[in-house]
C-alpha positions in Angstrom: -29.3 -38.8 15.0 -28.8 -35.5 16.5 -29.3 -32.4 18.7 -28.7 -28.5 18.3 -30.4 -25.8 20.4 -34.2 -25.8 20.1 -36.9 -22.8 18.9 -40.3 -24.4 20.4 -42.4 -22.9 17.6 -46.3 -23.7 17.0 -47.2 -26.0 14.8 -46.4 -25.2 11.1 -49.3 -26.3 8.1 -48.7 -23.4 5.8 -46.1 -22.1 4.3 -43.3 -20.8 7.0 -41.3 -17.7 5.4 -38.1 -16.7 7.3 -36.1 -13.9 6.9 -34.2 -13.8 3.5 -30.1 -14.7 4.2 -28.4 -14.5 1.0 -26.5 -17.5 0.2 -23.1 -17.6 -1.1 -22.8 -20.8 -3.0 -23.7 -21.7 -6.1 -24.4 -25.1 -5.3 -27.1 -23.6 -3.2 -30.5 -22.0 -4.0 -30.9 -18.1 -2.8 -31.9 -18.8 0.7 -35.4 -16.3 0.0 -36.7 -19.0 -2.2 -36.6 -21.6 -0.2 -39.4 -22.2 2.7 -41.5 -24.7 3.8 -45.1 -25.1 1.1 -46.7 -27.9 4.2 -45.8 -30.2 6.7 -48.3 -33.6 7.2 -48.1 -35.7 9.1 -50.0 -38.6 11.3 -49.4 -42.0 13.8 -49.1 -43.0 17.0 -45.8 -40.6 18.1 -47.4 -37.5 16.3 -51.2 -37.1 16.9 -52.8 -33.6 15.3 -51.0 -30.8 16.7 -47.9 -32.5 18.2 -45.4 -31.3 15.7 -43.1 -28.0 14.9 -41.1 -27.2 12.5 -38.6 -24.7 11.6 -36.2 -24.5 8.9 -32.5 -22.5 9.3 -32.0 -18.9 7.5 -29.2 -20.8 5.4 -31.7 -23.4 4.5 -29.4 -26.1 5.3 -30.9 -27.5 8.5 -34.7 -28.4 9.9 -35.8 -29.0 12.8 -39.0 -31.0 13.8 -40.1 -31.2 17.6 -42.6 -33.8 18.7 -44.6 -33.3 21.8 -46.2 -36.7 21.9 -43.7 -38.9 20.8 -43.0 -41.6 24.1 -42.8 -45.6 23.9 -43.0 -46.8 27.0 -43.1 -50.2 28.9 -44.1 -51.1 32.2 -46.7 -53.0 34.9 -50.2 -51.3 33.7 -49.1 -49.8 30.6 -50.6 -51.2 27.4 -48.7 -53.3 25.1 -49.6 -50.7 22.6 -47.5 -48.0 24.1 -44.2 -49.9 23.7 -43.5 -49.0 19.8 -44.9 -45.2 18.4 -44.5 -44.6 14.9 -44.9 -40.8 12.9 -44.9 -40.7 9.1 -44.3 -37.0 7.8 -44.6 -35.6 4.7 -42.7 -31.9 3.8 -42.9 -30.3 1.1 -40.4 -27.8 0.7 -40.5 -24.6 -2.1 -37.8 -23.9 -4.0 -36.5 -22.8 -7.3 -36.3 -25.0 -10.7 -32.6 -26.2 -11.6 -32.1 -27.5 -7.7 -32.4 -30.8 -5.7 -31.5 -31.9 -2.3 -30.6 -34.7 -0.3 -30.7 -35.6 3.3 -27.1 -35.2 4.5 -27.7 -36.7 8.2 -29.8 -36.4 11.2 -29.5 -36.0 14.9 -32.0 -37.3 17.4 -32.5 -35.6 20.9 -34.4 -37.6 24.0 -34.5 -39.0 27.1 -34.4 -42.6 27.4 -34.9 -44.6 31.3 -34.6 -47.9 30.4 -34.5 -50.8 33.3 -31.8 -53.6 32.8 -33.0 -55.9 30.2 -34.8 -53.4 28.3 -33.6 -52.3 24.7 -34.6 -49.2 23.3 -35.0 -48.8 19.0 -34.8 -45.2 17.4 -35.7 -45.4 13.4 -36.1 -43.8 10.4 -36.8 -44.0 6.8 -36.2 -41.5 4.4 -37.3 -41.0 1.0 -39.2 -38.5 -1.8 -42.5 -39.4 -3.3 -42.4 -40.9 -6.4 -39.4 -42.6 -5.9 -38.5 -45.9 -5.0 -35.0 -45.7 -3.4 -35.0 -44.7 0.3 -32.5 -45.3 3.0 -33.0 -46.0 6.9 -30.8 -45.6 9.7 -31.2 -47.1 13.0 -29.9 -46.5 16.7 -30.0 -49.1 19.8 -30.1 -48.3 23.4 -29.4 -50.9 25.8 -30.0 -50.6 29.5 -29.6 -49.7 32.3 -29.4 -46.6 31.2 -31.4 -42.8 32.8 -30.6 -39.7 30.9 -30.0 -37.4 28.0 -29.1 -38.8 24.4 -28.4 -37.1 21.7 -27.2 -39.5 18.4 -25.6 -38.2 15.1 -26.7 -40.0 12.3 -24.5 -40.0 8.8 -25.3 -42.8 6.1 -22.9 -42.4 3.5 -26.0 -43.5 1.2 -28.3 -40.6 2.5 -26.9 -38.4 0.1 -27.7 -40.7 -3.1 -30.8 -40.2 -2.3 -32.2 -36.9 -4.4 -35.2 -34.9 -4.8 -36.6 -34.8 -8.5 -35.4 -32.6 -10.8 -37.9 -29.9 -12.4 -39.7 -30.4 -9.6 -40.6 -29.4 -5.7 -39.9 -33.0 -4.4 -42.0 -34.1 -1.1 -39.7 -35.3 1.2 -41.4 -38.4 4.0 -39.8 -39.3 6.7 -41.1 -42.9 8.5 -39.8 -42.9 11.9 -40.4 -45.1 14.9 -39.5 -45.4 18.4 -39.8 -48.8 20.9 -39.0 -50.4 23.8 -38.5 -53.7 24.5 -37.6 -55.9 27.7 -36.9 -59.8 28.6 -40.4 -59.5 31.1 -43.3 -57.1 30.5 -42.7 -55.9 34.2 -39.3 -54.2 33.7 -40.0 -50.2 33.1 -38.4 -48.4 29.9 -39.3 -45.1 28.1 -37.6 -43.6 25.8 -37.4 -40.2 23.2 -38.5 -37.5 26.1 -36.1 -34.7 26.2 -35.5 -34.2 30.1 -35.4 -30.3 29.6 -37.9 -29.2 28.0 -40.4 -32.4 27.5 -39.4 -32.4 23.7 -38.3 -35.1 21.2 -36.5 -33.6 18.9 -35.3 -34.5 15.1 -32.8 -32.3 13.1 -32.2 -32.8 9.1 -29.4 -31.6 7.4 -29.8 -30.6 3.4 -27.4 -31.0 0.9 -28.2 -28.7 -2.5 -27.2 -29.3 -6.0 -27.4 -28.0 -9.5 -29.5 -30.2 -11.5 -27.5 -31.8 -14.4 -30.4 -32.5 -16.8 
């Protein structure tokens, strides 16, 4: 999980085309011919109009900001709002001859969590049409009142490729939850304090395909 500085842009469900940056490695494609085709997404932590996305210039980082996404726990809150869930779906453009991977991810929020409460942060990553994925997970435990900000590296993130030949749909299954010994305690967690924002950064790795 992670943090960086934040652009709050407006939701993205086209295509998003950023200034060209050339790109010096080969590894990599040209950094003009890589954008973001559409973003879907849908659940609980991400209602219609709840997410933004921007991608970096190099193309080696994007960011997604949630508006919505809170689990929370409490006297008078519904059972319901102790676990949120968002399932996303990007599609990203970019030239034949390239893949990409999910190098790690950082995770920005607020978490106010009573003693006895545990907070959950997770996510599953993984292209369509494919059946290997990989999760990571992080665990908050209280008391605890402010900032986080988690960086999140799975060695085995990065065995995890787009298709070759083709423009591979990247999902992201992510959840958030709170849970406590007695339904009276108070938790919520995956606010940012500042600016009312969850936030969720992806790092890409690029390769040449091989085949």
């Amino acid at each position: 999980m992670f943090i960086t500085a934040l652009l709050a842009l407006p939701a993205l469900a086209a295509a998003l085309v950023l200034p060209p940056v050339p790109d010096s490695s080969s590894n990599a494609p040209n950094a003009s011919q890589v954008q973001i085709e559409s973003i879907t997404y849908g659940g609980t932590g991400c209602p219609q109009g709840t997410v933004a996305s921007v991608i970096s210039d190099d193309r080696t980082t994007m960011t997604l900001i949630f508006d919505s996404y809170v689990a929370s726990m409490g006297s008078g809150i519904a059972i319901t709002e102790n676990r949120k869930n968002c399932q996303l779906n990007i599609n990203l453009q970019y030239p034949g001859g390239f893949q990409y991977s999910i190098f790690s991810a950082d995770y920005r929020g607020f978490a106010e969590l009573d003693a006895g409460v545990n907070g959950t942060q997770q996510s599953t990553y993984y292209f369509s049409g494919q059946t290997a994925q990989v999760s990571t997970q992080s665990n908050f435990v209280g008391p605890m009142d402010g900032d986080y900000l988690v960086h999140d590296q799975a060695q085995s993130i990065s065995t995890i490729w787009s298709p070759c030949g083709a423009n591979g749909a990247l999902n992201i299954n992510s959840q958030v939850r709170v849970a406590g010994s007695k339904s009276t305690l108070n938790g919520l967690m995956t606010t940012d304090s500042v600016d009312t924002k969850f936030t969720q950064i992806v790092y890409f790795n690029w390769q040449t395909c091989t085949h």
